[in-house]
N, CA, C and O atoms as a DFTB+ gen file, in Angstrom:
756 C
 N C O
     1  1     127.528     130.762      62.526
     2  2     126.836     129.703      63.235
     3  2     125.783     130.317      64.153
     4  3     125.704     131.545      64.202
     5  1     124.937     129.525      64.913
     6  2     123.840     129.931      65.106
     7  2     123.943     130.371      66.481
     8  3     124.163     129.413      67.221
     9  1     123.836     131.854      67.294
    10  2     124.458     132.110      68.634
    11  2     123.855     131.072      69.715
    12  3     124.681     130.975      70.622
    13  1     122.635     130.194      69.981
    14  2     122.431     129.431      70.793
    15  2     123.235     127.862      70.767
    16  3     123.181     127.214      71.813
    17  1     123.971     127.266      69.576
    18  2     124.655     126.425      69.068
    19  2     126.101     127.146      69.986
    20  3     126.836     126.674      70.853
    21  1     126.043     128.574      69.251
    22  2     127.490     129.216      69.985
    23  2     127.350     128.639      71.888
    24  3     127.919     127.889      72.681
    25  1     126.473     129.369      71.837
    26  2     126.163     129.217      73.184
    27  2     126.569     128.139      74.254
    28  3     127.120     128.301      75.343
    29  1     126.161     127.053      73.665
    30  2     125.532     125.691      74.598
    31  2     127.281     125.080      73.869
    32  3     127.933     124.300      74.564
    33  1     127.792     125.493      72.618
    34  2     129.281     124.763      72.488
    35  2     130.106     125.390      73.787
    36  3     130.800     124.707      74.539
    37  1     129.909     126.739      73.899
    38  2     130.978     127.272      74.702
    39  2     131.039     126.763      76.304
    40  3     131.914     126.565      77.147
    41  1     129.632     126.678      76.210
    42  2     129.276     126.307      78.102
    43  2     129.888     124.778      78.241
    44  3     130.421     124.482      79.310
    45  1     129.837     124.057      77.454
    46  2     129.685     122.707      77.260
    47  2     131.127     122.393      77.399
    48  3     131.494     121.876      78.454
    49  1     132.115     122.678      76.328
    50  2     133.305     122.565      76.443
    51  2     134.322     123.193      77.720
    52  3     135.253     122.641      78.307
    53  1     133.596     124.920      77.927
    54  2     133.892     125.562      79.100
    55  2     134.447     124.533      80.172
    56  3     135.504     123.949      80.412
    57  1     132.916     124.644      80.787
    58  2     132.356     123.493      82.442
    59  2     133.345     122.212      82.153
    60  3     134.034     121.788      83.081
    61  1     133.396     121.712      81.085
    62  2     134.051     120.563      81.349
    63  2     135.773     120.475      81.116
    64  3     136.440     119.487      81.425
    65  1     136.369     121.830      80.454
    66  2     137.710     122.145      80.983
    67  2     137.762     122.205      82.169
    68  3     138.579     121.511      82.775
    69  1     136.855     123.099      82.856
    70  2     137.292     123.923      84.329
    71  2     137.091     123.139      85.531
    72  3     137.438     123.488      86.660
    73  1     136.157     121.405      85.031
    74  2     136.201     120.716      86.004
    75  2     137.210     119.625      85.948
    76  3     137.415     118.890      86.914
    77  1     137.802     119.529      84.880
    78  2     138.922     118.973      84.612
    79  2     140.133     119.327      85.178
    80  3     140.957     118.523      85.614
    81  1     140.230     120.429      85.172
    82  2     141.457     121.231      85.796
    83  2     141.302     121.290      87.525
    84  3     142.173     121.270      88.396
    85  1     139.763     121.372      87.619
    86  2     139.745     121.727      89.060
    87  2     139.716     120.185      89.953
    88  3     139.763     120.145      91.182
    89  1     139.626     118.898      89.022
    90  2     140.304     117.636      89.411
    91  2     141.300     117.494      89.588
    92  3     141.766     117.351      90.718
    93  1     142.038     117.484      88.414
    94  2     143.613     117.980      88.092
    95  2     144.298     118.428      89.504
    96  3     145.151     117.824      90.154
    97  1     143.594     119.804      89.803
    98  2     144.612     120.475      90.182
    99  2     144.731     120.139      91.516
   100  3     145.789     120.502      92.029
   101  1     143.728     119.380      92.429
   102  2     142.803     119.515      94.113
   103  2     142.854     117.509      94.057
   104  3     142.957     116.916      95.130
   105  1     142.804     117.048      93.293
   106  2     142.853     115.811      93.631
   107  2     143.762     114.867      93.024
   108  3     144.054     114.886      91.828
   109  1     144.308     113.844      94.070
   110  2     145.476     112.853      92.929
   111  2     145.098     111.834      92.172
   112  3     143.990     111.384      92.462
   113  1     145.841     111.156      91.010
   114  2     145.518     110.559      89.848
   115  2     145.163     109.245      91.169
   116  3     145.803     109.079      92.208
   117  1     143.905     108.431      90.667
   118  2     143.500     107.584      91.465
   119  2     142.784     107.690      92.831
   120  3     142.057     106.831      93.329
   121  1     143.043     108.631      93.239
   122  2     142.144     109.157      94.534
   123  2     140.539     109.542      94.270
   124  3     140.107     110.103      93.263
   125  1     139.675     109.049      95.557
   126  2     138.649     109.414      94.963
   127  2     137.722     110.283      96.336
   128  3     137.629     109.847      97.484
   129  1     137.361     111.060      96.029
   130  2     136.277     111.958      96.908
   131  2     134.718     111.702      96.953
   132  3     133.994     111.892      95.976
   133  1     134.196     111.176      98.386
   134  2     135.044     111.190      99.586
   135  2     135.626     109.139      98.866
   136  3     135.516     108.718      97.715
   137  1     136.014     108.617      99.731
   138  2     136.990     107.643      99.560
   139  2     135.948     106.395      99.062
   140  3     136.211     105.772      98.034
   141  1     134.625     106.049      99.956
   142  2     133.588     105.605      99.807
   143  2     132.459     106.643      99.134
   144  3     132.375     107.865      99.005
   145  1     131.317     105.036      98.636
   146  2     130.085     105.654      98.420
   147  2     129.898     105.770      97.196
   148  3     130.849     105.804      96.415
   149  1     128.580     105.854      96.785
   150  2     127.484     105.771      95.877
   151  2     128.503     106.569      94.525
   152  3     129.133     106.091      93.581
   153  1     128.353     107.485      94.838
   154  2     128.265     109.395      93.904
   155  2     130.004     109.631      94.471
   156  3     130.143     109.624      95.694
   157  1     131.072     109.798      93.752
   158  2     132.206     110.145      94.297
   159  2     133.104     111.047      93.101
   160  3     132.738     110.754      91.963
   161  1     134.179     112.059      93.155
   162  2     135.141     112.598      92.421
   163  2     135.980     111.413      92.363
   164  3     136.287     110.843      93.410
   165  1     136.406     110.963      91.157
   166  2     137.346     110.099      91.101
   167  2     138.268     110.184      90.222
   168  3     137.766     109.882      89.139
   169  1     139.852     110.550      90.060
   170  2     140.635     111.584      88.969
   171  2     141.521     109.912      88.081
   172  3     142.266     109.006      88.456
   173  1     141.030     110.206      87.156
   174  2     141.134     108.678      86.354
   175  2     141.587     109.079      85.106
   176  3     140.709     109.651      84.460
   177  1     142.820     108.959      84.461
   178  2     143.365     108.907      82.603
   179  2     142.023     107.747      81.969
   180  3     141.612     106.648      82.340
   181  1     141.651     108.743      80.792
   182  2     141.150     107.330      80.023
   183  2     142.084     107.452      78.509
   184  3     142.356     108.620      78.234
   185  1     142.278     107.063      78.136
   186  2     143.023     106.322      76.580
   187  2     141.827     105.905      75.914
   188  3     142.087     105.457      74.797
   189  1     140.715     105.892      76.174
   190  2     139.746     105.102      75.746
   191  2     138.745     105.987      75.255
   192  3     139.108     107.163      75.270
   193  1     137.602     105.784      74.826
   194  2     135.970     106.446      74.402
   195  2     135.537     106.674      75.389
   196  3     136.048     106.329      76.455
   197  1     134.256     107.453      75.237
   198  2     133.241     107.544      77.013
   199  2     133.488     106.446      77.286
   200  3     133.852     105.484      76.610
   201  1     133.218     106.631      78.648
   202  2     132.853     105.945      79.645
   203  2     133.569     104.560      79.899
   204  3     133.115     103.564      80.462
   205  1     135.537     104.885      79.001
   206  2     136.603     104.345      79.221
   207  2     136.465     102.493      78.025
   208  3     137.030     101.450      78.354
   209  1     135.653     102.649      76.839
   210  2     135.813     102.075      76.272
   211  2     137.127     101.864      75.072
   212  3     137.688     102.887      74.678
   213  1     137.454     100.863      74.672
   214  2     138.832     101.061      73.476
   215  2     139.774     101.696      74.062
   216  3     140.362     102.524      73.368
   217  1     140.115     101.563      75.162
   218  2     141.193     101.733      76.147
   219  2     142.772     101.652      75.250
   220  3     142.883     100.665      74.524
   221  1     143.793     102.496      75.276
   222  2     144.567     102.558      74.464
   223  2     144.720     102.670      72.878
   224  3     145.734     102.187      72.373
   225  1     143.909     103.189      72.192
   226  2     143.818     103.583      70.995
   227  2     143.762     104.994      70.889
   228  3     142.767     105.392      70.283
   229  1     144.486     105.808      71.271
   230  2     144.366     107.210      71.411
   231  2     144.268     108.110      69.763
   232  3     143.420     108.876      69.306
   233  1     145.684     107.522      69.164
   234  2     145.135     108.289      67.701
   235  2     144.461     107.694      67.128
   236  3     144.569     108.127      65.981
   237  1     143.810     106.968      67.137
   238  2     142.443     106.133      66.275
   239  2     141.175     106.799      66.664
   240  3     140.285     106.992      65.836
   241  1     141.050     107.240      68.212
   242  2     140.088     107.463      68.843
   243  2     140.119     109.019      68.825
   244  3     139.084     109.586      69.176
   245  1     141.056     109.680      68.502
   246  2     141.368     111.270      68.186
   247  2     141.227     111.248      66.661
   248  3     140.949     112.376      66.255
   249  1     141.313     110.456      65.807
   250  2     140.804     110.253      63.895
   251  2     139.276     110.255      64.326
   252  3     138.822     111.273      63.803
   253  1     138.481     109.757      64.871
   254  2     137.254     109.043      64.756
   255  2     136.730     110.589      65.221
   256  3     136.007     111.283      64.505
   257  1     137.245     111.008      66.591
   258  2     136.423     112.267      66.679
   259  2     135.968     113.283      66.001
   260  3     134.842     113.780      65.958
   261  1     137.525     113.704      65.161
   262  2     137.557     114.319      64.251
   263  2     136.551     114.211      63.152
   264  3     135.943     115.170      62.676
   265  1     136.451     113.200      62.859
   266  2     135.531     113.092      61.842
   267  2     134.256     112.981      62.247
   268  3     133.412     113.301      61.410
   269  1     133.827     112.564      63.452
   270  2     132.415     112.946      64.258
   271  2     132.304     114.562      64.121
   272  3     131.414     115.162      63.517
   273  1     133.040     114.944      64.585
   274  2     133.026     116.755      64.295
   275  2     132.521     116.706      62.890
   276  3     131.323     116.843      62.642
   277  1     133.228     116.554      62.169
   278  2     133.454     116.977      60.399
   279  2     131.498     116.554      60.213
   280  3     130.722     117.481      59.982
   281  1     131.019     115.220      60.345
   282  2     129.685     114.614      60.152
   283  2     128.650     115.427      60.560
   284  3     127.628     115.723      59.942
   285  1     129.284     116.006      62.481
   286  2     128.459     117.214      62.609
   287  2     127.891     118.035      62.377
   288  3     126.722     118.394      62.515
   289  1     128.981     118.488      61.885
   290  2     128.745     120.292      60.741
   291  2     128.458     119.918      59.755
   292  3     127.580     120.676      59.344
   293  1     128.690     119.030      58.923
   294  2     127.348     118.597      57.690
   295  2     126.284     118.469      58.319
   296  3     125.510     119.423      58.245
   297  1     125.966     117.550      58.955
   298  2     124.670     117.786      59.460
   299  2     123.662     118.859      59.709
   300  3     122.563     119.083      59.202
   301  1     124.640     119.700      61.015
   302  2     123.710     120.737      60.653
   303  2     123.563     121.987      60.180
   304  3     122.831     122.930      60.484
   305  1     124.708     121.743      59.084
   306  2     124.666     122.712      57.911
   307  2     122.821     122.735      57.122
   308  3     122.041     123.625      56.782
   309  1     122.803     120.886      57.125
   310  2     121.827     120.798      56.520
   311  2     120.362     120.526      57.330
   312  3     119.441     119.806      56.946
   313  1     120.433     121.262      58.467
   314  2     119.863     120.951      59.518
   315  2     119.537     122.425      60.498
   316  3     119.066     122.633      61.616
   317  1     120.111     123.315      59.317
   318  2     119.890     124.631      60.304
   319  2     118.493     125.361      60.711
   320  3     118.229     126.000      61.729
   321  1     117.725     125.070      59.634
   322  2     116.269     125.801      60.548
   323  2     115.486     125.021      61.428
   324  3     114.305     125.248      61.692
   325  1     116.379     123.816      62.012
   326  2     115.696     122.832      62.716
   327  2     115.355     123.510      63.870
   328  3     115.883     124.595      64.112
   329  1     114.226     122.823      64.905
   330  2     114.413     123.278      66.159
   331  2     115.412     123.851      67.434
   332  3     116.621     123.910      67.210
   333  1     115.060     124.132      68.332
   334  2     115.644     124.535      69.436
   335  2     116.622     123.464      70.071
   336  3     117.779     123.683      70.430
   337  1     115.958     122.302      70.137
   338  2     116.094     121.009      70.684
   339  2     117.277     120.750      69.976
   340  3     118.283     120.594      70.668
   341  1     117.426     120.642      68.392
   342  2     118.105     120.362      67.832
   343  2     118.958     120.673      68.094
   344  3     119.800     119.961      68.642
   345  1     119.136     122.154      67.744
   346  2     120.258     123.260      67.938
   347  2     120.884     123.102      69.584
   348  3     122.087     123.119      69.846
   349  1     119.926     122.968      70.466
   350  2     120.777     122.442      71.695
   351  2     121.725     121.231      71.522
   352  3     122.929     121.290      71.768
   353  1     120.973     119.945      71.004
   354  2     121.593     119.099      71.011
   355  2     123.078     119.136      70.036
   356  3     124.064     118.437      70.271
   357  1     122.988     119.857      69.214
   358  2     124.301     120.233      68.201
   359  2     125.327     120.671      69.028
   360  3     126.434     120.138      69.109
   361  1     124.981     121.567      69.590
   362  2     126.108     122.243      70.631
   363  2     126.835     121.870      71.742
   364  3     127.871     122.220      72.308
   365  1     125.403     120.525      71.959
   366  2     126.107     119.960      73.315
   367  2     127.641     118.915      72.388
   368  3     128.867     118.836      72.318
   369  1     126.736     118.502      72.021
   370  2     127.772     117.594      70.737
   371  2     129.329     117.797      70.567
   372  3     130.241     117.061      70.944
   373  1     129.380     119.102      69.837
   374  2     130.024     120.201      69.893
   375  2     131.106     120.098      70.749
   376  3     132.265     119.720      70.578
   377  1     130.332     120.617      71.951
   378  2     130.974     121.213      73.054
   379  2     131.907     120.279      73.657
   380  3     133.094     120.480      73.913
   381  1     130.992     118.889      73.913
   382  2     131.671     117.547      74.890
   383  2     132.913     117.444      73.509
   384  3     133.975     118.041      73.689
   385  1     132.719     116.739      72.292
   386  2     133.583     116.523      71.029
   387  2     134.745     117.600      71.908
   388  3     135.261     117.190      72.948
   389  1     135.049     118.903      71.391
   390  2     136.390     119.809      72.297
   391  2     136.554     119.354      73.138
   392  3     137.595     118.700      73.086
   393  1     135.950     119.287      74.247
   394  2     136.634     119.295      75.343
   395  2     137.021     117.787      75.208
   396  3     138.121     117.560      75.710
   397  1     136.723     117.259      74.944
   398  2     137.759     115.622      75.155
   399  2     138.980     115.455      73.938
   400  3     140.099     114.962      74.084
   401  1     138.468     115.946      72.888
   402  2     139.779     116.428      71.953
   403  2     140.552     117.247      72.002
   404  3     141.457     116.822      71.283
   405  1     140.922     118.450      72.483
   406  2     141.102     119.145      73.581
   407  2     142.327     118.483      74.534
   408  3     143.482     118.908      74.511
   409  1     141.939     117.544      75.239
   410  2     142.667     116.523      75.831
   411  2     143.084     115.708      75.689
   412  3     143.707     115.142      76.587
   413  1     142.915     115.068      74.087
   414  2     143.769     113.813      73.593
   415  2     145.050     114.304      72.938
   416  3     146.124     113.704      72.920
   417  1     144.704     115.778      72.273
   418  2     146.296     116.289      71.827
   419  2     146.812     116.956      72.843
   420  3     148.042     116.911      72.815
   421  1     146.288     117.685      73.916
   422  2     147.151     118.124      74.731
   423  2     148.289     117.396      75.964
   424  3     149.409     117.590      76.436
   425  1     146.689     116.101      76.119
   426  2     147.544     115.348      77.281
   427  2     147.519     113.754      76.748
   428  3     147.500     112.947      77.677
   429  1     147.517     113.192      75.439
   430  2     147.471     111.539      75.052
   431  2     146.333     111.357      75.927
   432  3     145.497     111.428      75.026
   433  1     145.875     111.240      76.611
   434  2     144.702     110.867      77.154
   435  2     143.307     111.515      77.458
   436  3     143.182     112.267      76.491
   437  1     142.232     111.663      78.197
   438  2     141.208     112.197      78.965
   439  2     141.257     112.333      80.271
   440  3     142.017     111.478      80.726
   441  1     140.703     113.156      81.279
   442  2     140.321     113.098      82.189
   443  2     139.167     112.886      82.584
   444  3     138.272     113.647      82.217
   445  1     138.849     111.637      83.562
   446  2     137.540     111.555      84.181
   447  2     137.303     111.605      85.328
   448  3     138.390     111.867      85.845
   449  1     136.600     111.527      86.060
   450  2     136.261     112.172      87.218
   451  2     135.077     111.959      87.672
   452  3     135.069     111.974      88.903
   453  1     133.569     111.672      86.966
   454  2     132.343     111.419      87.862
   455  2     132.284     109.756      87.809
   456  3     132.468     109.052      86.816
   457  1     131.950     109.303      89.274
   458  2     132.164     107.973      89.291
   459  2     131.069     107.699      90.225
   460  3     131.073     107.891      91.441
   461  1     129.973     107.145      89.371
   462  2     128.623     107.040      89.993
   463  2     128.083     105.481      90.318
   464  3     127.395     105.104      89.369
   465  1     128.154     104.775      91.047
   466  2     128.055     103.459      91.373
   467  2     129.262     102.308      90.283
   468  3     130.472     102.148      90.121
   469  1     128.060     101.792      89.811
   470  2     129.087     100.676      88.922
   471  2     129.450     101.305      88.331
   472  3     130.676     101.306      88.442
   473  1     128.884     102.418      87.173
   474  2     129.215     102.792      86.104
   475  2     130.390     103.403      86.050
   476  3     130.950     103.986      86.978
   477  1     130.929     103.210      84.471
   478  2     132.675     103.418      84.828
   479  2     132.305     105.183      84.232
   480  3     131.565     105.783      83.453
   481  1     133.466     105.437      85.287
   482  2     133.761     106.709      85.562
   483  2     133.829     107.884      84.008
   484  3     134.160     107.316      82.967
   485  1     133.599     109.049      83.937
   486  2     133.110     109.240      82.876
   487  2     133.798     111.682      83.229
   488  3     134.692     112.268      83.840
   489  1     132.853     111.984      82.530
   490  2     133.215     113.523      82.252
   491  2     132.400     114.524      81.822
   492  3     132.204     114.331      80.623
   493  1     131.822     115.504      82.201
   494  2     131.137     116.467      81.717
   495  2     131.181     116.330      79.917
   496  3     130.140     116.298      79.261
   497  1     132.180     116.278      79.461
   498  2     132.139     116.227      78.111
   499  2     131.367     114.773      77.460
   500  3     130.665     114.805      76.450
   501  1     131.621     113.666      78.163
   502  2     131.193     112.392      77.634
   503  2     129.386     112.196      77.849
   504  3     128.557     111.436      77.349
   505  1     129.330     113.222      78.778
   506  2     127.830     113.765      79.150
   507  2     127.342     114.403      78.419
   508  3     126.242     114.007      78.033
   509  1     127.805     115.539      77.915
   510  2     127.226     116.505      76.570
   511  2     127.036     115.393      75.626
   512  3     125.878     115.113      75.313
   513  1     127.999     114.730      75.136
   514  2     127.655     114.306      73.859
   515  2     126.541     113.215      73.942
   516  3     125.617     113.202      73.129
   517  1     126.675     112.139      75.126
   518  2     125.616     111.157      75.877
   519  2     124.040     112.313      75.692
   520  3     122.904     112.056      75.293
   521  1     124.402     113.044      75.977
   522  2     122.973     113.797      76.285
   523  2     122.132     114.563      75.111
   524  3     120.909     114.604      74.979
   525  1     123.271     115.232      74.196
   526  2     123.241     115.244      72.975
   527  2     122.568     114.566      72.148
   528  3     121.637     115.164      71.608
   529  1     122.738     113.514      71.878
   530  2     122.582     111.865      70.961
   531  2     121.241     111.863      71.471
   532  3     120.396     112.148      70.622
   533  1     120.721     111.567      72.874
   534  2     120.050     111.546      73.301
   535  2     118.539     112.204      72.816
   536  3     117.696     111.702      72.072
   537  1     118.527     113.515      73.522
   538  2     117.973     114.879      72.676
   539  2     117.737     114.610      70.971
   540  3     116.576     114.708      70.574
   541  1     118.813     114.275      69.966
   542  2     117.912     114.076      69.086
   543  2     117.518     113.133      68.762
   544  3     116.605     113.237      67.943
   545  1     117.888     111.823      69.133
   546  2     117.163     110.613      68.832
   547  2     115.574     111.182      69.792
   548  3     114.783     111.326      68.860
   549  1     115.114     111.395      70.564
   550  2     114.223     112.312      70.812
   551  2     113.378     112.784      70.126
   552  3     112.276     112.275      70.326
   553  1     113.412     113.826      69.118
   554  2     113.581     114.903      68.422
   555  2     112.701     114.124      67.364
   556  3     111.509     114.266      67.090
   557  1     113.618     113.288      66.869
   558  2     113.452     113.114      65.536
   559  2     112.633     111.770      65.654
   560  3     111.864     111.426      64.757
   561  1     112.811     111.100      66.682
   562  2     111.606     109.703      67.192
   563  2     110.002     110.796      67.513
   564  3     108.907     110.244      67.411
   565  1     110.052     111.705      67.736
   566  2     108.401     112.363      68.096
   567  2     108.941     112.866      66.740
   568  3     108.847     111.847      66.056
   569  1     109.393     113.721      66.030
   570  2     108.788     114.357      64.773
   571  2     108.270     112.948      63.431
   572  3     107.270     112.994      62.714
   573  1     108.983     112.197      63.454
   574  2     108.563     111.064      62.921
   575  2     107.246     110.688      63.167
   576  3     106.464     110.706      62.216
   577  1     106.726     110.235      64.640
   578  2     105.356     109.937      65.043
   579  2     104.657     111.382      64.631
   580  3     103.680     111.100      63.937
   581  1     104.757     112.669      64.766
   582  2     103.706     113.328      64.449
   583  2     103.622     113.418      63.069
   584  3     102.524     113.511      62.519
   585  1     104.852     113.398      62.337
   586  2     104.514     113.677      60.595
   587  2     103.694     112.661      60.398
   588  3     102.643     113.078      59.912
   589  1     103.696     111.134      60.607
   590  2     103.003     109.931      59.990
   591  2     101.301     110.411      60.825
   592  3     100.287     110.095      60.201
   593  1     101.181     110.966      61.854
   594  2     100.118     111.203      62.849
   595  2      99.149     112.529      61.859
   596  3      97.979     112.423      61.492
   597  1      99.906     113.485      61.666
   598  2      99.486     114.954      61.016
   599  2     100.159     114.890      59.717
   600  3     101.372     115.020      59.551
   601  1      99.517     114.736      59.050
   602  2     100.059     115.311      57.145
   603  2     100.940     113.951      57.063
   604  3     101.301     113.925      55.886
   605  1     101.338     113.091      57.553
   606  2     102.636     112.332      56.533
   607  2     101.626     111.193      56.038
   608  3     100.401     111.311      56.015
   609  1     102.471     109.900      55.588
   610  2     102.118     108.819      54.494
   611  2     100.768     108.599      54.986
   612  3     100.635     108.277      56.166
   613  1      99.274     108.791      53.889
   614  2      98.250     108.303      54.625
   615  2      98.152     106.896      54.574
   616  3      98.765     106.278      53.704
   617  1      97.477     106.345      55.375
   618  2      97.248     105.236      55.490
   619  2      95.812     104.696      55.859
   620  3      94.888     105.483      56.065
   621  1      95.682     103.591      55.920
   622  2      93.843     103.194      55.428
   623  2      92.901     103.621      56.469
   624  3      91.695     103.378      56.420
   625  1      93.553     104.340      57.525
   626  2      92.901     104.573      58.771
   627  2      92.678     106.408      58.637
   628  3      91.797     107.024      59.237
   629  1      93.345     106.815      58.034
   630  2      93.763     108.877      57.520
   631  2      93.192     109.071      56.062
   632  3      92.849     110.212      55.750
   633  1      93.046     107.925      55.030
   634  2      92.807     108.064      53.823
   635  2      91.483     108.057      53.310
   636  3      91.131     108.582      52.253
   637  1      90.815     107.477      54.058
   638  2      89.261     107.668      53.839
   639  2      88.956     106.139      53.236
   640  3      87.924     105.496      53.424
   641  1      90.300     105.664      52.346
   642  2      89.899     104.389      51.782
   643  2      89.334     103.471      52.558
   644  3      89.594     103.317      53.751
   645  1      88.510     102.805      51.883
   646  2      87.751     101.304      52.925
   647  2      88.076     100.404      52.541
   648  3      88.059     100.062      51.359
   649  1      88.577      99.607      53.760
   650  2      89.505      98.100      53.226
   651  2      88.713      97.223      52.094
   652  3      87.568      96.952      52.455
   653  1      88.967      96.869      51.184
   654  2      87.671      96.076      50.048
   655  2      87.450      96.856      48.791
   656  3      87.497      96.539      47.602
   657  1      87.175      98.057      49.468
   658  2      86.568      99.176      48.056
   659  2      87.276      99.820      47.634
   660  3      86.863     100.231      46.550
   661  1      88.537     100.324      47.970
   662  2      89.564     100.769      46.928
   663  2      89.048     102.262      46.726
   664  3      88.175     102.650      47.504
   665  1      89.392     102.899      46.008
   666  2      89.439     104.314      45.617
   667  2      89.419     105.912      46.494
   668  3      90.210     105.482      47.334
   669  1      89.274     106.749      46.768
   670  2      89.796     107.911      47.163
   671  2      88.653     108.600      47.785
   672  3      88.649     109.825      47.908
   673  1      87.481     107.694      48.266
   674  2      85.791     108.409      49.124
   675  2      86.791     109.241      50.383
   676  3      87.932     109.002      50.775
   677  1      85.848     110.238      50.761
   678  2      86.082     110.746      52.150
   679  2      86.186     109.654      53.366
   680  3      86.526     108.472      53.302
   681  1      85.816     110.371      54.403
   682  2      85.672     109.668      55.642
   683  2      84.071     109.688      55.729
   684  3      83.406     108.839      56.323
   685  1      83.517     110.897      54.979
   686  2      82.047     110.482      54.905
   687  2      81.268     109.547      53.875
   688  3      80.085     109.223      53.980
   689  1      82.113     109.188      52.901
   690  2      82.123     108.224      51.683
   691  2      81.973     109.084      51.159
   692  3      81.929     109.539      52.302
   693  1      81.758     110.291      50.217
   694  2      81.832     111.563      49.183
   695  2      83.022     111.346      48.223
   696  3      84.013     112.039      48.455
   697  1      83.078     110.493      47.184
   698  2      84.328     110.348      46.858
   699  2      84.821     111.625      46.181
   700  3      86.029     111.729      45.969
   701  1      83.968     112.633      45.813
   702  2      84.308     114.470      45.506
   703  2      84.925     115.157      46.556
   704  3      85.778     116.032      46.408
   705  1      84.440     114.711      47.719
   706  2      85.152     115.699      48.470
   707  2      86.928     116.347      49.066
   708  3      87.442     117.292      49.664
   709  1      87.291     115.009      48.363
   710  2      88.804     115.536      48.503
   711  2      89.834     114.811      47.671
   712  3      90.040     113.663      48.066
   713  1      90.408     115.124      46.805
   714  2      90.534     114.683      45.222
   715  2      91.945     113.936      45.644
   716  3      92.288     113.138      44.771
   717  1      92.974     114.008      46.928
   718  2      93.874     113.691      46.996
   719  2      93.609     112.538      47.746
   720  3      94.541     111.852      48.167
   721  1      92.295     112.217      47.985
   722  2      91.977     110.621      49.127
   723  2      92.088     111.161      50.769
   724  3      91.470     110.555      51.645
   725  1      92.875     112.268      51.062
   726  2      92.671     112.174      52.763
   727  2      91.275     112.565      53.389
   728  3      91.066     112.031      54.478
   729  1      90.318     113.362      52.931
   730  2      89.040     113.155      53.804
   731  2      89.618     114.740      54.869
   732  3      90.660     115.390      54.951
   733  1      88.080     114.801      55.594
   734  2      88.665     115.901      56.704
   735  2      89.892     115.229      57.517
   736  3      90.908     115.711      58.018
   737  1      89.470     114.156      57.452
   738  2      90.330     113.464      59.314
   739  2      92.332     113.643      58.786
   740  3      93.165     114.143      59.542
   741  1      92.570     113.241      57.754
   742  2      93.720     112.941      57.027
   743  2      94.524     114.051      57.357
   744  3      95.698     113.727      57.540
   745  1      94.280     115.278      57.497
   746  2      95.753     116.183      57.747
   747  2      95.714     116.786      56.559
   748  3      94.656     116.830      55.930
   749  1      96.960     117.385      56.041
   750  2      97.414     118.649      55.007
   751  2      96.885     117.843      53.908
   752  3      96.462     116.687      53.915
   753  1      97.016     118.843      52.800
   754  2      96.732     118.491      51.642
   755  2      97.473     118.804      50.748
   756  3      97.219     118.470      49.590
């Protein structure tokens, strides 16, 4: 596997054991740090998905991961000379996926702990993968706009064609000058 994938799995899963434990170990189930306020430590079981959804479905929700993993590594089996971005986002993936699976066979549940206004309380790991998803919907929303922008499907505005007249002229009308219809302006050939 790819050592920056290594990388960003190990940190990812790491940080979010060691803040798990360091909840665990310094604060009680239900207590929250400081007691009030915005931004607080708050040591909470979830049974549930991020951010405490499907609450009590633990082996359904430990099947589903599993196989999020499994989808993963196809992915970017077939996805390996992708970018940086990518490869970050794989790892974060990765990383959060362990560490919350990790905790459904060890302890039937999750630990959460960041509890930021309304939003329900959540985990370094539910963050990797949140952030993850994120990153490549990203990724792949700008590589989309530049392929159709540079070299992808031409269209009547990249092709040289003129709405009415049909056939394959340049952008200077030369219909010789470029045998595939894109013109200078059009991109690859």
């Amino acid at each position: 596997m790819d050592p920056l994938v290594w990388v960003i799995f190990v940190l990812a899963s790491g940080l979010d054991q060691l803040t798990k434990w360091l909840v665990t170990s310094n604060i009680a189930l239900w207590e929250s740090v400081p007691a009030d306020g915005f931004f607080r430590i708050t040591h909470v079981w979830n049974t549930g998905t991020a951010f405490g959804l499907f609450r009590g479905r633990g082996d359904l929700l430990l099947f589903v991961s599993l196989a999020a993993v499994v989808l993963l590594i196809f992915f970017y089996r077939h996805a390996r000379g992708e970018s940086t971005l990518v490869r970050l986002a794989v790892g974060l993936q990765f990383g959060g996926a362990l560490g919350n699976i990790v905790d459904r066979v060890r302890l039937g549940h999750v630990t959460d702990f960041i509890d930021v206004g309304p939003w329900p309380i959540f985990n370094l790991a539910d963050s990797a993968i949140v952030v993850g998803i994120a990153i490549m919907v990203f990724y792949f929303v700008t590589q989309r706009d530049a392929a159709v922008g540079l070299g992808g499907p031409p269209n009547k505005e990249t092709s040289g064609e003129r709405p009415g007249v049909g056939g394959s002229a340049s952008m200077d009308g030369n219909p010789d000058a470029n045998s595939c219809g894109r013109g200078r302006l059009g991109g690859g050939g």
